[in-house]
C-alpha positions as CSV (number, residue, x, y, z in Angstrom):
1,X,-32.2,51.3,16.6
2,X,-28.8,50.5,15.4
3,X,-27.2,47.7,18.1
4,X,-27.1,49.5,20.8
5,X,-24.7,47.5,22.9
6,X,-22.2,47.7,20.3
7,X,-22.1,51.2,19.8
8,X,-22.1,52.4,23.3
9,X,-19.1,50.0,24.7
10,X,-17.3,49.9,21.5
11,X,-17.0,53.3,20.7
12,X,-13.6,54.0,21.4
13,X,-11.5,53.3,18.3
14,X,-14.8,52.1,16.3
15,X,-13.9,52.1,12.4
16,X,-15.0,54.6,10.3
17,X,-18.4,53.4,8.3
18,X,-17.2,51.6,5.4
19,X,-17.0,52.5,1.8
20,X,-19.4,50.8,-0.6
21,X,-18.4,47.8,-2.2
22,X,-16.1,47.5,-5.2
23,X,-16.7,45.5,-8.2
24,X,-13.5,43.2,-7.8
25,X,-14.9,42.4,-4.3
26,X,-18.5,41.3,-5.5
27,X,-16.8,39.1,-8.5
28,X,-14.6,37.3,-5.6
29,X,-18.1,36.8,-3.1
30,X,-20.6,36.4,-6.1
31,X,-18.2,33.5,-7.6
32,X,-19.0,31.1,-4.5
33,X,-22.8,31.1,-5.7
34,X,-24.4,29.0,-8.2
35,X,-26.8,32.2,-9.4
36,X,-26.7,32.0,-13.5
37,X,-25.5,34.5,-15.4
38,X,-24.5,37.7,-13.7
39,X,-26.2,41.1,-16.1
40,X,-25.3,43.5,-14.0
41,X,-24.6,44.7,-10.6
42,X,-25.0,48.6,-9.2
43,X,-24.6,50.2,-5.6
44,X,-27.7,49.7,-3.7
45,X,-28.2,52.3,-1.3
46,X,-30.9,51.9,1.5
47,X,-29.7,50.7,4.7
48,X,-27.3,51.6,6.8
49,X,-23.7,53.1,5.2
50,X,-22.1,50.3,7.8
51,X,-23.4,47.7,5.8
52,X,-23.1,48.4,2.0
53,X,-25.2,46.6,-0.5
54,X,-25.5,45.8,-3.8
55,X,-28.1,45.0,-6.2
56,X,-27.3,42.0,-8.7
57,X,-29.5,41.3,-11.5
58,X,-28.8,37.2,-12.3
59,X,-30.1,34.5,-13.7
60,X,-32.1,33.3,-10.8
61,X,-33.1,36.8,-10.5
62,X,-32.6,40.3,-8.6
63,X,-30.6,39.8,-5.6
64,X,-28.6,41.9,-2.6
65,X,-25.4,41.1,-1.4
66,X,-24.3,42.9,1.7
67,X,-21.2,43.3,3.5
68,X,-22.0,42.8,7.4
69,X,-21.1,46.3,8.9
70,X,-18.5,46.1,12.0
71,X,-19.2,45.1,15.5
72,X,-22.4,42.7,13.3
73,X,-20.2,39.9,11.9
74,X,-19.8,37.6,15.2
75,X,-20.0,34.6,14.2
76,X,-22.6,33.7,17.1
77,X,-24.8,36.4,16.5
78,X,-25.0,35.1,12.5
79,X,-25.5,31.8,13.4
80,X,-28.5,33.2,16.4
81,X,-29.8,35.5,13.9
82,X,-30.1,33.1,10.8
83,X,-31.6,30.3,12.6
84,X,-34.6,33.3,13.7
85,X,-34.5,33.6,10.5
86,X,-35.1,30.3,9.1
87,X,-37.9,29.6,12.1
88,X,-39.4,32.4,10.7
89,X,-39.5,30.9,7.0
90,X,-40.4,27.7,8.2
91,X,-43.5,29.1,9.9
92,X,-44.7,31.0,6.8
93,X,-43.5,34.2,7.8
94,X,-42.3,37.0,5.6
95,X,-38.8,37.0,5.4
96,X,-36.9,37.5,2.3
97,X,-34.8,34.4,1.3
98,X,-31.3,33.7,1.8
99,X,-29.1,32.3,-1.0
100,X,-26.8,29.6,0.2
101,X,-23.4,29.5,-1.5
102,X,-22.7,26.4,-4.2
103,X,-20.3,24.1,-2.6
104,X,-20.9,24.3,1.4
105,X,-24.7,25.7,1.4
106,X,-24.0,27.9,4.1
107,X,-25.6,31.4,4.5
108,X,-23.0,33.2,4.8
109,X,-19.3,33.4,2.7
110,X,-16.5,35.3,3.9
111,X,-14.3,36.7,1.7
112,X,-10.9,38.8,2.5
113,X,-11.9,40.6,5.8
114,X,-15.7,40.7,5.2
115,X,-18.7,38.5,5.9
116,X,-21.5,38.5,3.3
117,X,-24.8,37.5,2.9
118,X,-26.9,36.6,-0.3
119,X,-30.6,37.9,-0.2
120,X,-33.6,37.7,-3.1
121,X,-34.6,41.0,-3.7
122,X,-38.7,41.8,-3.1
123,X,-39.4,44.5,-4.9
124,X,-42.5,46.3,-2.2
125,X,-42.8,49.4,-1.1
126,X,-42.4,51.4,2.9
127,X,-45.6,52.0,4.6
128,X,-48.4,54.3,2.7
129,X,-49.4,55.9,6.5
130,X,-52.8,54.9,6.1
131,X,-54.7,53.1,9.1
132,X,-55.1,49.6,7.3
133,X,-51.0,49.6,6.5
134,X,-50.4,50.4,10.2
135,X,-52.5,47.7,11.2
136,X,-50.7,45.2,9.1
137,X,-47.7,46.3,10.5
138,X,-48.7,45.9,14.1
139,X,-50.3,42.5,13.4
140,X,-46.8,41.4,11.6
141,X,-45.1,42.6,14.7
142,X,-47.2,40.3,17.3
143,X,-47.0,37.3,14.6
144,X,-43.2,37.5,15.0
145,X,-43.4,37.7,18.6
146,X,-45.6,34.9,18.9
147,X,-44.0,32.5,16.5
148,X,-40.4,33.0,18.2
149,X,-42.0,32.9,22.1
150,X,-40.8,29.8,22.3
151,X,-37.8,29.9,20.5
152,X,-34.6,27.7,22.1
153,X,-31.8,28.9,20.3
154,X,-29.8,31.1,22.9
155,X,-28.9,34.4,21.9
156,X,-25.5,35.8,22.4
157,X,-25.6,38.6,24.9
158,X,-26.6,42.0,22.9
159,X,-28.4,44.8,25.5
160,X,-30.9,47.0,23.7
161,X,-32.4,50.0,24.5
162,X,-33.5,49.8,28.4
163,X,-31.7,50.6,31.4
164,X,-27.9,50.3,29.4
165,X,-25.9,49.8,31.8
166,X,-22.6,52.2,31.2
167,X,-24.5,55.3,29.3
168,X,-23.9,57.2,32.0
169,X,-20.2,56.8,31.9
170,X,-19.8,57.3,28.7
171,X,-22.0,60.5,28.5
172,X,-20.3,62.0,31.6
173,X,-17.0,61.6,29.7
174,X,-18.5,62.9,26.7
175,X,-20.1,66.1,28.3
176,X,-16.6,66.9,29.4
177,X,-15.5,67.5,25.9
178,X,-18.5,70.0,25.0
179,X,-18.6,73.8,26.0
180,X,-20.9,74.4,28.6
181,X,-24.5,74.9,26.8
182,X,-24.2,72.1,25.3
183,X,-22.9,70.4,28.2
184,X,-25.9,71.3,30.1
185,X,-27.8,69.5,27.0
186,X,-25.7,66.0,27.2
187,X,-26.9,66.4,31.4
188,X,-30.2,66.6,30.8
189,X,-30.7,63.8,28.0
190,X,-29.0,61.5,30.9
191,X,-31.0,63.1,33.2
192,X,-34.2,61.8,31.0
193,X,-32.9,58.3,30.5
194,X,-32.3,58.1,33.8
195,X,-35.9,58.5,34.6
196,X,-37.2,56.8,31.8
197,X,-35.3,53.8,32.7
198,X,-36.9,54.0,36.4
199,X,-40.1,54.4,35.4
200,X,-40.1,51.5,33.1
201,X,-38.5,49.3,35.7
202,X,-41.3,50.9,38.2
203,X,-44.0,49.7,35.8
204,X,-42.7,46.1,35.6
205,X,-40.2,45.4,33.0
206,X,-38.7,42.2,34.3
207,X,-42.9,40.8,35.1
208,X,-43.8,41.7,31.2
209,X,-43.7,39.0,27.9
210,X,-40.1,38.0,26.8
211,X,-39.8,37.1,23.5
212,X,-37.3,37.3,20.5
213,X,-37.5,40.7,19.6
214,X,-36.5,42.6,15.9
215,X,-34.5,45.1,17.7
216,X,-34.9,47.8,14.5
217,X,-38.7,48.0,13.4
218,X,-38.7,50.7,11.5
219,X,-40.1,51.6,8.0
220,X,-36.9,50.8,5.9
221,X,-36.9,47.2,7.5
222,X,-41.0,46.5,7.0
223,X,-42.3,46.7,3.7
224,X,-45.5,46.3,1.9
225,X,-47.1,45.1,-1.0
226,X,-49.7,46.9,-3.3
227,X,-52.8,45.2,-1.1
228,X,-50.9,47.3,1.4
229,X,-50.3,44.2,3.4
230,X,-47.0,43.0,4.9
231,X,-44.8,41.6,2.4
232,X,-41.4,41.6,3.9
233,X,-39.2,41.6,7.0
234,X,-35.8,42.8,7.1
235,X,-32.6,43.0,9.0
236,X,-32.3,40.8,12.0
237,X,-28.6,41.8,13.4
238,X,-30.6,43.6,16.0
239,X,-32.7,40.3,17.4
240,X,-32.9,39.6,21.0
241,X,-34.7,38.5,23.8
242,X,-36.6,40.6,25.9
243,X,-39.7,42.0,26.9
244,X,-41.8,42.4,23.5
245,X,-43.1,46.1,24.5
246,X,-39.3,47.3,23.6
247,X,-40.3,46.1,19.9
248,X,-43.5,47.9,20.4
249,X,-42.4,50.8,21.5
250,X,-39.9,51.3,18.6
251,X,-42.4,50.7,16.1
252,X,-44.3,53.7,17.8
253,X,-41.6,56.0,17.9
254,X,-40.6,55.1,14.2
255,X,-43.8,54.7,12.4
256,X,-45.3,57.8,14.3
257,X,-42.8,60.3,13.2
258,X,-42.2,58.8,10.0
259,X,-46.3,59.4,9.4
260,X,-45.8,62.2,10.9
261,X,-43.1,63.7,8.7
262,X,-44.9,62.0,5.6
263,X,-48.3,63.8,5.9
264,X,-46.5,67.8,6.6
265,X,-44.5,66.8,3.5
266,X,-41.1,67.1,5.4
267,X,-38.8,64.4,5.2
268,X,-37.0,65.7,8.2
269,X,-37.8,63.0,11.3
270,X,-36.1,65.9,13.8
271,X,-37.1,66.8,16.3
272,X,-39.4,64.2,17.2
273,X,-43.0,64.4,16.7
274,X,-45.1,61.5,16.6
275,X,-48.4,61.3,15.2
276,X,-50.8,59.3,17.9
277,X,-53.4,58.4,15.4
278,X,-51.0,56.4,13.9
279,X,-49.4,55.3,17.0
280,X,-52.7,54.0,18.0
281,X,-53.5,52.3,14.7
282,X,-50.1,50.0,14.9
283,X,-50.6,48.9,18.5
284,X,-54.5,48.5,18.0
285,X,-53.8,45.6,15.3
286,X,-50.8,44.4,17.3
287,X,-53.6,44.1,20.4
288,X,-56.0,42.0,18.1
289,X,-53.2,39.5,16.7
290,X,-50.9,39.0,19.8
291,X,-51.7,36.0,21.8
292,X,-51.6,37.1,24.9
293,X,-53.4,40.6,25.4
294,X,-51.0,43.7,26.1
295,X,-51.1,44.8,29.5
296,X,-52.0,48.2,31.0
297,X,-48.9,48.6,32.3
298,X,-47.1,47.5,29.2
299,X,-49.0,50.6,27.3
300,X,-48.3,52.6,29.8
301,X,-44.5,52.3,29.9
302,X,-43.8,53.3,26.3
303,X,-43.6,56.9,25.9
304,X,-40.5,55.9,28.7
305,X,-39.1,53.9,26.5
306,X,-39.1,55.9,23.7
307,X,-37.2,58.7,25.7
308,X,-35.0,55.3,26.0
309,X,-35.1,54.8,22.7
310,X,-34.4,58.3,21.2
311,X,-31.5,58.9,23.7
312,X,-29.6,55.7,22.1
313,X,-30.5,56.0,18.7
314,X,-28.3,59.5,19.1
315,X,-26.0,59.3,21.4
316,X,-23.9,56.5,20.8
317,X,-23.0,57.9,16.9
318,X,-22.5,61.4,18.4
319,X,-20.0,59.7,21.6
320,X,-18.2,58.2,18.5
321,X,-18.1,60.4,15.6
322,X,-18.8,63.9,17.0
323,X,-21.9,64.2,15.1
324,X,-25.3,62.0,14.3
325,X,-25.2,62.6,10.7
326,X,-24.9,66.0,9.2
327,X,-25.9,67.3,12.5
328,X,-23.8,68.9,14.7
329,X,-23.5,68.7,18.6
330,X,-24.0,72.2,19.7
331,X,-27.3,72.4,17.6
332,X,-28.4,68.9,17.3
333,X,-28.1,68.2,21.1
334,X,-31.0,70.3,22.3
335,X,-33.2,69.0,19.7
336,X,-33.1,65.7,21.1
337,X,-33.9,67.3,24.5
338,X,-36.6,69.1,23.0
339,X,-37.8,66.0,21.6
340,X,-37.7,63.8,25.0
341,X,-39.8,66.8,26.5
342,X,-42.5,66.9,23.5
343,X,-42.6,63.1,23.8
344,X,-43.0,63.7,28.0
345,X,-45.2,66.6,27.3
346,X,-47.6,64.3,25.0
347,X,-47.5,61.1,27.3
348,X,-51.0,61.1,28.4
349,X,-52.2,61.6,24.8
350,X,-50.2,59.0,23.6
351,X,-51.2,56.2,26.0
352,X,-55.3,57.4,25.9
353,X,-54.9,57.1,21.5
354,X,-53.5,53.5,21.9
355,X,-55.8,52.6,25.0
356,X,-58.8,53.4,22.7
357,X,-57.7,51.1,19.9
358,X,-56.9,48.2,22.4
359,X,-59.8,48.5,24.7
């Protein structure tokens, strides 16, 4: 998931992604670091297009400088999100290193209009699908819950995923731009948020584990070394606090279709289709890590929240831009209703393949 929050009740008059970034701009950011000589510098680009990276090969070594993408640079949320970060370090996590600038050591340097941060590059790789990389990646997931449970550092206000608020405004005043079949299509994805989000509340939301959440655990963001074991943690402009099962539940929906689309040889993740073996696999070694044991209900509740989750990962690009990618609203729109009803349809299966691997 991409900041929910921000793409929902910003969308009117939300810049256009921006355009990668320019050599003279990297000389001006790069010259407030003390990083040896610089040998070259190319586009780097994995990530999201709203945040455009480079890779810069120095004298202290590879590194990635990115521009913070719009509605990401509050200053709070940097200050929130790099002090996770720094817990995280201090605690041994896996968290790629931030390189401070020269004169004021801070983490950050602006430079023109942008904000930009300094990273070491760890060269891993995205998860092989197998059962013991899926395990590591659920374990890494209940480590980071655990070591920020107790976390003091308040966040600024950022909603994720659950029960947001104004959708329902904003889709009915979308739905009135589209022709009626696909009207009928923007209806009935609100129509499955809607119950989604009561279901999830029904099961005990607000009663479950609050933690500091990743916000986007997805296999871009988690990578692995060649033991096939965690190496790295990205990308913490999503971090919040909440109930950890919304960190779960993403992993499930991303990790299972990304599996999914890995084994069928089709790089295509639409429409959804999870694979549960998998699913299973990442919550069974998040079960045997976390410190407190996942709740019945908490299982229970996440093919809701993936509806949740699918419904915002789309909608809020498609309010804004008139499209999620290269697809279209008249065709893309009932796939994602197709997908929330595959996801429905497999619910049961879903919740008996991570039951087995908990119990």
């Amino acid at each position: 998931m991409d900041g929910q929050e921000t793409e929902v009740t910003k969308s009117a008059g939300m810049p256009e992604a921006p355009s990668a970034i320019d050599t003279e701009e990297i000389a001006s950011v790069l010259s407030h670091y003390d990083i040896g000589e610089i040998r070259s510098i190319r586009v780097y680009p994995r990530g999201s297009r709203k945040a455009p990276k480079a890779l810069v090969e120095a004298g202290i070594g590879s590194l990635i400088l990115k521009r913070r993408g719009p509605g990401r640079d509050d200053p709070r949320r940097i200050v929130f999100e790099h002090a996770v970060h720094e817990r995280l370090s201090e605690s041994g996590y896996p968290v790629v290193e931030i390189i401070r600038s020269a004169r004021s050591r801070s983490t950050v340097v602006r430079a023109g209009s942008g904000i930009y941060e300094l990273f070491r590059y760890v060269k891993a790789s995205r998860c092989d699908g197998s059962r013991e990389a899926l395990e590591s990646c659920g374990r890494g997931l209940a480590m980071l819950h655990d070591t920020l449970r107790d976390f003091k550092h308040r966040p600024p206000g950022v909603h994720g995923f659950h029960a947001v608020p104004d959708l329902a405004g904003h889709l009915e005043r979308y739905a009135e731009t589209l022709r009626s079949s696909t009207r009928q299509a923007c209806d009935d994805l609100m129509l499955g948020y809607q119950l989604a989000s009561a279901e999830v509340d029904a099961l005990g939301w607000s009663d479950w584990p609050c933690t500091i959440v990743h916000g986007d655990w997805h296999p871009g963001n988690v990578l692995f070394g060649p033991d096939g074991h965690l190496a790295a943690v990205l990308d913490f402009d999503a971090a919040r606090r909440e109930p950890r099962v919304s960190d779960l539940a993403a992993a499930v929906l991303h990790f299972g279709r990304y599996v999914n689309s890995k084994r069928q040889g089709d790089e295509s993740i639409w429409p959804v289709d999870l694979d549960l073996e998998a699913a299973g696999w990442l919550v069974g070694g998040y079960a045997k890590a976390a410190a407190d044991p996942l709740r019945g209900t908490e299982l229970a509740a996440i093919p809701a929240l993936i509806v949740e989750a699918v419904v915002l990962e789309t909608m809020p690009p498609m309010i804004r831009d008139g499209h999620f990618g290269p697809h279209e609203s008249k065709s893309f729109l009932p796939m994602v209703v197709k997908s929330i009803r595959e996801i429905q349809r497999q619910s049961g299966r879903l919740i008996a393949s991570m039951r087995a691997m908990v119990e």
